[in-house]
Structure formats: structure tokens, C-alpha cells
C-alpha positions in Angstrom: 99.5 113.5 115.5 98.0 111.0 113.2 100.7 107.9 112.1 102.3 108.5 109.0 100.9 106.0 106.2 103.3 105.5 103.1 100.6 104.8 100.1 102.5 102.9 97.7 100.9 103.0 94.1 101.9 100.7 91.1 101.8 102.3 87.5 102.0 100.7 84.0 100.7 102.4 81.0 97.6 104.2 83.3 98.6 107.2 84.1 94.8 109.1 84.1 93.9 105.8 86.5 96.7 106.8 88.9 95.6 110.4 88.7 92.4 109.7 89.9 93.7 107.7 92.5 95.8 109.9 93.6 92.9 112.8 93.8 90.8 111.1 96.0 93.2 109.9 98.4 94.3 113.9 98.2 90.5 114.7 99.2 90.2 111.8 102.0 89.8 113.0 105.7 93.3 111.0 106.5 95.9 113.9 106.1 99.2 112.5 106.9 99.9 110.3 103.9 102.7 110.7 101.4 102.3 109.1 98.3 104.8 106.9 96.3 103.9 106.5 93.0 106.1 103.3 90.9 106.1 103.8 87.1 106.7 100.1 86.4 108.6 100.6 83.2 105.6 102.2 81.5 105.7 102.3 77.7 102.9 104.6 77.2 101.1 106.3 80.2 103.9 107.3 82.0 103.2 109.0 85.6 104.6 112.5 85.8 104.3 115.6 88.4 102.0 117.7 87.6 98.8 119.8 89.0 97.3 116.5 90.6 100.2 115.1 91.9 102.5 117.8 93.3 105.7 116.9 94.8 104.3 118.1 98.2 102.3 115.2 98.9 103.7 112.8 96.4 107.1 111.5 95.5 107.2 109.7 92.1 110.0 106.5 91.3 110.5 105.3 87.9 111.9 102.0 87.2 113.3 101.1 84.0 111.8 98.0 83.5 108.6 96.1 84.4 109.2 94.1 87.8 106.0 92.6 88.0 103.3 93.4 90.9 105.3 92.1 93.8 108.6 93.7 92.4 107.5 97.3 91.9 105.9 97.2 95.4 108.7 96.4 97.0 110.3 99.4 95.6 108.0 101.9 97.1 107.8 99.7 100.7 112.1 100.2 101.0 111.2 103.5 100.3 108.6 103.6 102.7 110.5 101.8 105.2 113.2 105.0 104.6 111.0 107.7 105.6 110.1 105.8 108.9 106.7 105.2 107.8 104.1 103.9 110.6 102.1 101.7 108.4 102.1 101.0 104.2 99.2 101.1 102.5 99.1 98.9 99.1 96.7 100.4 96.8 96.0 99.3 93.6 96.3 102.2 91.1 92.7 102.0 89.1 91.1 102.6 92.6 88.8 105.8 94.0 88.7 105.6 98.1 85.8 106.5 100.0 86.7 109.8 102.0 87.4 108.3 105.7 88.0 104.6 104.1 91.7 104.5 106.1 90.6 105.6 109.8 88.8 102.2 110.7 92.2 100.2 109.1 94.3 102.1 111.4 91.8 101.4 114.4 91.9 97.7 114.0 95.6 97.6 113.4 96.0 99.8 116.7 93.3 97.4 118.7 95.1 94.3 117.9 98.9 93.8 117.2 98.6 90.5 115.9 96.9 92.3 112.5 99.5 91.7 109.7 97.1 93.0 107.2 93.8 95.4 107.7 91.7 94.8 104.7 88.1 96.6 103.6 84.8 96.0 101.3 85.7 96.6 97.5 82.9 97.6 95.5 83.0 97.6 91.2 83.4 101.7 90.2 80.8 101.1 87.5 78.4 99.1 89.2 79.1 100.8 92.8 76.2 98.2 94.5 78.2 95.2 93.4 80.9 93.6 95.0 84.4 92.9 93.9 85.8 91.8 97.8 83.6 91.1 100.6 86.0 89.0 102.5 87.1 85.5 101.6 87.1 81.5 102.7 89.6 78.6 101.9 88.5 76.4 98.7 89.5 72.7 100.4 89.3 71.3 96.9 91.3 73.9 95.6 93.9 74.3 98.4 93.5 77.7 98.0 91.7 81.2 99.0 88.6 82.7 97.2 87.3 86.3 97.1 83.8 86.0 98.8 80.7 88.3 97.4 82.6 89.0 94.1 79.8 89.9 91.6 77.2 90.1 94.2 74.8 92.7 95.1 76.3 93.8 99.0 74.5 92.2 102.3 74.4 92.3 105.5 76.5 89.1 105.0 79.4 91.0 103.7 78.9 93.8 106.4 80.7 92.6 109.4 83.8 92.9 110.5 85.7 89.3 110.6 89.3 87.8 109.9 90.1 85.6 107.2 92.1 83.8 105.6 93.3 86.5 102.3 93.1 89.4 101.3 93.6 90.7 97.5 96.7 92.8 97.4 94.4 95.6 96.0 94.3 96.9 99.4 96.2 96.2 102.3 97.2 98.4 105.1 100.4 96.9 106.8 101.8 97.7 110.1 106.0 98.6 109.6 107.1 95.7 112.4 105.3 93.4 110.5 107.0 94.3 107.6 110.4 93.7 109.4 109.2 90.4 110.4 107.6 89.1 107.1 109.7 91.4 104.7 109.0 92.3 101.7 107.1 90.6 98.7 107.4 86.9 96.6 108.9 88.4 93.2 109.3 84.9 91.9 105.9 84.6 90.7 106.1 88.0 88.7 102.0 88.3 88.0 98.9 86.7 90.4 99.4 84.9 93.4 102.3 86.9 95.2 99.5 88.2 97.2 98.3 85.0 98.1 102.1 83.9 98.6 102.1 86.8 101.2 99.1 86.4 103.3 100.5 82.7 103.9 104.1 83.7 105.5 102.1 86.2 106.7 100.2 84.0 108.9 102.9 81.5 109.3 104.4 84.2 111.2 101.6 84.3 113.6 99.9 87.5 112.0 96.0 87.2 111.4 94.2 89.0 108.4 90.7 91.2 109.1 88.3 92.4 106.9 86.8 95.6 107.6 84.0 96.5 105.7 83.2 100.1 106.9 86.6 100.9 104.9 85.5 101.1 101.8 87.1 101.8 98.1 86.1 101.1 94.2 88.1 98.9 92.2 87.8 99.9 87.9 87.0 96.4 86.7 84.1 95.4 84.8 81.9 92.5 86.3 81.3 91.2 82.3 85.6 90.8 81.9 86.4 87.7 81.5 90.4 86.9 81.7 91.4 85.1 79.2 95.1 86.2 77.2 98.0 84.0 76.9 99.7 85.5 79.3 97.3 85.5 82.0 96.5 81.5 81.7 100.3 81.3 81.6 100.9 83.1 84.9 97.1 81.7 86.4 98.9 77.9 85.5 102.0 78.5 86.6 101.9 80.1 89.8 98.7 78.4 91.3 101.6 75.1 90.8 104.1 76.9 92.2 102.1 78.1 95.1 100.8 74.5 95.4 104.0 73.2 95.8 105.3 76.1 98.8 102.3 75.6 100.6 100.4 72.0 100.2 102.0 69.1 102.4 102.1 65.3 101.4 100.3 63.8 98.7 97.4 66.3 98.7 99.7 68.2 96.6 100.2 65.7 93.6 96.3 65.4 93.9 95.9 69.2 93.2 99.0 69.0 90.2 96.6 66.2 88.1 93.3 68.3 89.1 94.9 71.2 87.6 96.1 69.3 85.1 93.1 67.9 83.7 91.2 71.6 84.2 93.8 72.9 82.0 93.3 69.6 79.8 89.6 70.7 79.3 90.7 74.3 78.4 92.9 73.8 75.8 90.2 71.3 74.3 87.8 73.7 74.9 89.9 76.4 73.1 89.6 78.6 76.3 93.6 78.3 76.4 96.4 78.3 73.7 97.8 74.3 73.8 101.8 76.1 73.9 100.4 78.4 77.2 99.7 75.6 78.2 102.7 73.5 77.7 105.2 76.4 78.7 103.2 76.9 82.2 103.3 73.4 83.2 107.3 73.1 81.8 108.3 76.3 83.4 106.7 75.3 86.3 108.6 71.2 86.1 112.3 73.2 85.4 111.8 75.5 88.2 111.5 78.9 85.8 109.9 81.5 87.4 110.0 85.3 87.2 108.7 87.2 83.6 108.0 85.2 80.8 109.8 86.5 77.9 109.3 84.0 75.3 105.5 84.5 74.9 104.4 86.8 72.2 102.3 88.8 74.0 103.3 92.2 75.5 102.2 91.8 79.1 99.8 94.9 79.4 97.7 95.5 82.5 99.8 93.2 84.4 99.0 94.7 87.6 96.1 93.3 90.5 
């Protein structure tokens, strides 16, 4: 009998994206999956049973409030971890999955039990021979991961199998012991980088990442959007300093707190960033505030990966 895979799905005002989700993983070639579906605290959007997902196959939890990224997926993996689930797949919601996209995952997690994470090739929906993941590398100047191939037409370059060093939490297939080892997701970061935060005790547990690319899925994000609200630069700020500080040793790290400084100095002069985001991230970040940002007067819409 196939192993049971938990699919844990994070919705926030997008219900007809989770629908569609939720469709083609119904029509994919894997059967034994049963489907959590987290309604972060929705305001509009709000996922409901009905003709496309049937209590049968899915299961549906509603918190009352948003919990960020990290926090609403850890709600469906303790519920995953409940029904004795053999692996949990993190999805994001405004995905489509290729038919047999989960077989090769489970094939590399069962080849190698040093695989914390068993990752594949993300295309753009719209734009279905360009890239959004085709791996990634380590930025030494940055001190952090990268997405490789994003916005690129695909390659034999992005076609072989390989581990490295992150993988976007927009798709992850997680063996359960690793889960008992790691546990469960950084919720101090609320939005961006609890991902990152993850594939690093991840691996400081000994677990590798790998990159499948014959696992394919399509992520719905335009190549032409450019990020740039108040409350993402808040979040971006905030948490790359936060992540600095967990995971950059010595004096590197004060070296990456002036670069970013002085990037975010250029932004704000540049008018690419509010001078207050600004301020708050880098105080916030100083006093040790972490969590949702509340004071910013900005509802905090798509604020899932």
C-alpha cells in the first residue's frame, strides 16, 4: 500500500486558488493523500466543503486568526502527525501539480534517509516554460540562499537531480521522523524566511535537502510582480536581521547588519521603501519584537509563500 502523505494547504482570502489546488492533487496518480486544508483567519475567501473538496478526501481547520505562514502550517503538521501520517507534503495553496509530480519525492525520500526535505522544479502557471525554482546556491555576500533559474526559460541546467542548500517552503515533502527530530516550524518570523529558518536546523540536524526536477508543479505568480508594500519590506528587513543574527557567526554578522543597512539606506532614498518601514524593521528587529506586526497600517493580504 502506498505511504500515506498528509498535504497540508494554507488559506487566506483564496479560496478559488485552493480549489484548484485541491482538484488537481484529487486528479494526480498518487491516491493515498488526505488533504488538510488551514483557513488562516480568512476575511473574505473563506475555504468551505463543497463539490471539490468533499469531506472524503479532505478535512478542513479554521483558525480564528492569521498565524502567519509558519503558524498555520504547523496546525495542519500536528494534525498530520495525529493521523500517523508517513510523510507531510507542504504545498502552497495557488499551486496546480503535474499528475505523477509526488512519486519521484517519495522515491528519493525512500532511497536515502538522510533526506529531511524532497523538493521539485517549479514552473510560473502563466508562463509554464519559465522557471520560478530550479534549485538553489548560497549567496556568500549575502549569507544567505537564493532560488536558482527563477525567471529563466528551463535547461538542461535545471534538469538534474542534486542537493542543495534550500528549498522554498512552496513545496516540500517531509519524512514524519524528521519531523520528530526537527519539529515543527519558526513562528517568530510570522511572514518570509521561516522557510529559510527551517532548512538550516534542518541541516544542522544532519538532514540534506534534494532537488528533484522530474516532480514538477506551477506556482500562480507573475514573472512582471514586483514586491514592494510596506508590509512586505517590513517583514523582508526584519527577518533577513533576525535570520542573520541565528545563523551568521563572529563579526561576518555586524558586516551583513551595515550592508543591509545601507541597501535599505538606498531604498528609502530611492523611495522604493516607506522611511517609518524602514525604521520600525530595523527597531523591531534591535528590541527583539518579532511575531505580526500590528502597528502598520496595512492589512497584511497575501501573506502567504
Amino acid at each position: 500500500m502506498e505511504p500515506l502523505v498528509c498535504v497540508i494547504l494554507v488559506n487566506y482570502n483564496g479560496v478559488s486558488d485552493t480549489e484548484e489546488c485541491v482538484k488537481s492533487l484529487k486528479e494526480c496518480n498518487y491516491t493515498n493523500l488526505h488533504i488538510v486544508i488551514v483557513d488562516n483567519g480568512s476575511l473574505t475567501g473563506k475555504v468551505e466543503y463543497n463539490e471539490i473538496i468533499t469531506k472524503d478526501k479532505c478535512e478542513i481547520i479554521y483558525s480564528k486568526d492569521n498565524v502567519g505562514f509558519a503558524g498555520a502550517n504547523n496546525i495542519g503538521i500536528n494534525r498530520a502527525l495525529e493521523i500517523n501520517a508517513d510523510y507531510v507534503l507542504i504545498l502552497n495553496n495557488d499551486t496546480v501539480v503535474h499528475k505523477d509530480f509526488l512519486f519521484p519525492l517519495i522515491d528519493a525520500c525512500k532511497e536515502n534517509p538522510k533526506i529531511g526535505i524532497a523538493t521539485g522544479k517549479i514552473y510560473y502557471f502563466d508562463e509554464p516554460e519559465y522557471l520560478w525554482f530550479g534549485g538553489s546556491y548560497y549567496d556568500e555576500s549575502l549569507s544567505e540562499c537564493k532560488i536558482d533559474g527563477i525567471g529563466k526559460k528551463d535547461s538542461e541546467e535545471y534538469s538534474a537531480e542534486k542537493y542543495i542548500p534550500f528549498a522554498t517552503g512552496c513545496l516540500w515533502l517531509i519524512p514524519k521522523n524528521v519531523l520528530s527530530t526537527v519539529g515543527l516550524m519558526s513562528e517568530e518570523y510570522f511572514l518570509y524566511y521561516e522557510d529559510a529558518d527551517y532548512c538550516e536546523r534542518l541541516k544542522n540536524k544532519g538532514y540534506s535537502i534534494k532537488y528533484i526536477p522530474s516532480s514538477v508543479i506551477y506556482h500562480k505568480e507573475s514573472r512582471s510582480t514586483k514586491k514592494g508594500s510596506p508590509l512586505y519590506h517590513y517583514y523582508i528587513t526584519r527577518n533577513y536581521l533576525y535570520y542573520i543574527r541565528k545563523y551568521v557567526k563572529g563579526s561576518r554578522k555586524y558586516k551583513m547588519y551595515f550592508n543591509r543597512g545601507l541597501q535599505t539606506l538606498r531604498s528609502v532614498v530611492r523611495k522604493r521603501m516607506k522611511f517609518y518601514v524602514a525604521y520600525r524593521a530595523f527597531l523591531d528587529f534591535m528590541l527583539c519584537h518579532m511575531g505580526k506586526e500590528n502597528i502598520l497600517k496595512e492589512n497584511c493580504t497575501n501573506a502567504q509563500n
